[in-house]
C-alpha positions in Angstrom: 86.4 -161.6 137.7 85.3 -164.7 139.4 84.6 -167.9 138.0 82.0 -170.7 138.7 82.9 -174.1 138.0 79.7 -175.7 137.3 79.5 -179.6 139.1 76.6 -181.2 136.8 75.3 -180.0 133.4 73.5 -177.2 133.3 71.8 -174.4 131.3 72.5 -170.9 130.6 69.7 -170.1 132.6 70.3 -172.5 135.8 74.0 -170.7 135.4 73.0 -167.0 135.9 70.4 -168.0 138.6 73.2 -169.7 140.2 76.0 -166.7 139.7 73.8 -163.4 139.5 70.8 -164.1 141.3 68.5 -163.1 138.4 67.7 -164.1 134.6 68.2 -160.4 133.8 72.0 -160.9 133.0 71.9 -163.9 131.3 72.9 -162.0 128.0 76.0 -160.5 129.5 76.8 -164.1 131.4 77.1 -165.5 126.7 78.8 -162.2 126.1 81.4 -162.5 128.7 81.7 -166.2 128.1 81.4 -166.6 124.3 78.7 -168.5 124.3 76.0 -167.1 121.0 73.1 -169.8 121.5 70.9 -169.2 124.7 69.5 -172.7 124.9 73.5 -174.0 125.2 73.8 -176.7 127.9 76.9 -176.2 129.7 79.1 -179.7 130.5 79.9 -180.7 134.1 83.9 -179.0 135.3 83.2 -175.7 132.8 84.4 -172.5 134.1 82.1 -169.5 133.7 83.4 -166.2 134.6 80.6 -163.2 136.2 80.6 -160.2 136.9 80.5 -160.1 140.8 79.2 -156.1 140.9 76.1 -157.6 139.4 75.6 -160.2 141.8 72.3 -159.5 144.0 71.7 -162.8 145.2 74.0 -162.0 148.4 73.6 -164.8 150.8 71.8 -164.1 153.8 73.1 -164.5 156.9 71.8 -166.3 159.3 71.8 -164.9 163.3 71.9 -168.0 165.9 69.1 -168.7 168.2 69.4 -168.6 171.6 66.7 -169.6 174.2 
């Protein structure tokens, strides 16, 4: 599985936005990373593993702009 480092403190919430792209999975994020209590503010250098198969926040390309 992959892991995100986080660079700041953050929440649970601000964690799965940032790895899955949706608050949806913020249950499985505590499950997979042992965490029980959903308001849990995560220190700065943690690693937080994610499932990347739920991922749907797939960046977006962008095309260049010619003239």
């Amino acid at each position: 599985m992959p892991i995100f480092i986080t660079n700041t403190q953050l929440s649970l919430n601000d964690i799965c936005l940032k790895t899955y792209g949706k608050i949806d999975y913020l249950f499985k994020l505590m499950s997979d990373n042992g965490f029980s209590d959903v308001s849990k503010i995560v220190k700065s250098q943690t690693s937080i593993i994610y499932d990347k198969s739920y991922v749907i926040n797939n960046p977006i390309i962008s095309k260049p702009v010619i003239n």
